[in-house]
C-alpha positions, 0 to 999 in steps of 0.5 A, a space after each residue: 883649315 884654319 882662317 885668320 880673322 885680320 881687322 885692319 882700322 884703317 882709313 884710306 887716308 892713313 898713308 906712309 910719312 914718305 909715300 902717297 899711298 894707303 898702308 893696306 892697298 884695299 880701300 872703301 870710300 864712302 860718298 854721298 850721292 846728293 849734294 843735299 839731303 832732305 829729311 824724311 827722304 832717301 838718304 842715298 850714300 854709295 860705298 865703294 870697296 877698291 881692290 889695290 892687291 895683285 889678286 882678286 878679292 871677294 865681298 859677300 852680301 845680298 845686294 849692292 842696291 838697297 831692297 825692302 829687307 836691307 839685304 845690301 846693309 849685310 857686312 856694312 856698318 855704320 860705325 860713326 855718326 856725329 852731327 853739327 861737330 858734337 863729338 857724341 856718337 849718334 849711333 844707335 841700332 843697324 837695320 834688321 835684315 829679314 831674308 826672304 824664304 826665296 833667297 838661299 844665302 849671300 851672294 859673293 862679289 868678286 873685286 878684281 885688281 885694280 878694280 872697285 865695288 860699288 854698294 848702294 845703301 839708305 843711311 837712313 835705314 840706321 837708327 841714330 839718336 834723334 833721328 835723321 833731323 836737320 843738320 850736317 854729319 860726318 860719317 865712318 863707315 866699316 865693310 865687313 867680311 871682305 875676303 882675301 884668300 882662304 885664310 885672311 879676312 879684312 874688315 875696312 874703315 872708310 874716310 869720313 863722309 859729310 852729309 847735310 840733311 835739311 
């Protein structure tokens, strides 16, 4: 059978001239989880996937908490990465995913309607030009591979996040 592969770029925020609501009713949302982080330190973000549709979705990954071998980056990218208002994306290398022996495959995490997943990533585990220094950055985040029904697949754009780092 064949699967449609749909990328929606969009950002929860894009919404009708006249209604409040998103386009696409799945949403994934970025937020920082410390007011201020610290170089050299955990930089602790939570990316939250939101199910608006009338039917359960599913995120396949190997974690939804950071792990020695990044499992939790699987199907989460960092797509935008701009520091102190520079309009030059930073963006240089995802982390390497290196699956242990013991874990078989990726695990698939239901989303009910109405219902959020919530993933814990390190944005620090990204490689970014320049490293991590100083400063305060507006971040896009995309998940990948979220599944909809046997034929559709979605990949989702967050909101940008700021994050300052000192």
């Amino acid at each position: 059978m064949k699967r449609i592969f749909a990328v929606f770029m969009l950002t929860a925020g894009i919404c009708f001239a006249e209604e409040q609501q998103p386009a696409i009713p799945v949403a994934v949302r970025a937020q920082a989880e410390l007011a201020v982080f610290k170089s050299g330190k955990a930089l602790p973000v939570s990316i939250t996937l939101a199910n608006g549709l009338s039917k359960t979705i599913r995120f396949y990954t190997f974690a939804v908490q950071p792990n020695e071998w990044n499992g939790e980056t699987i199907n989460i990218s960092l797509v935008d990465v701009y520091r102190d208002g520079q309009r030059r994306n930073l963006y240089l290398a995802r982390p390497e995913v290196i699956q242990p022996l013991t874990v078989s495959g990726l695990g698939s995490h239901p989303v009910a309607p109405g219902s959020p997943l919530r993933v814990m990533i390190d944005i620090g585990k990204w490689k970014i030009q320049g490293g991590w220094t100083e400063g305060t950055y507006d971040l896009i985040f995309r998940m990948d591979g979220i599944i909809v029904d046997d034929r559709v697949t979605m990949s989702v754009l967050s909101d940008p996040v700021r994050v300052l780092v000192q």
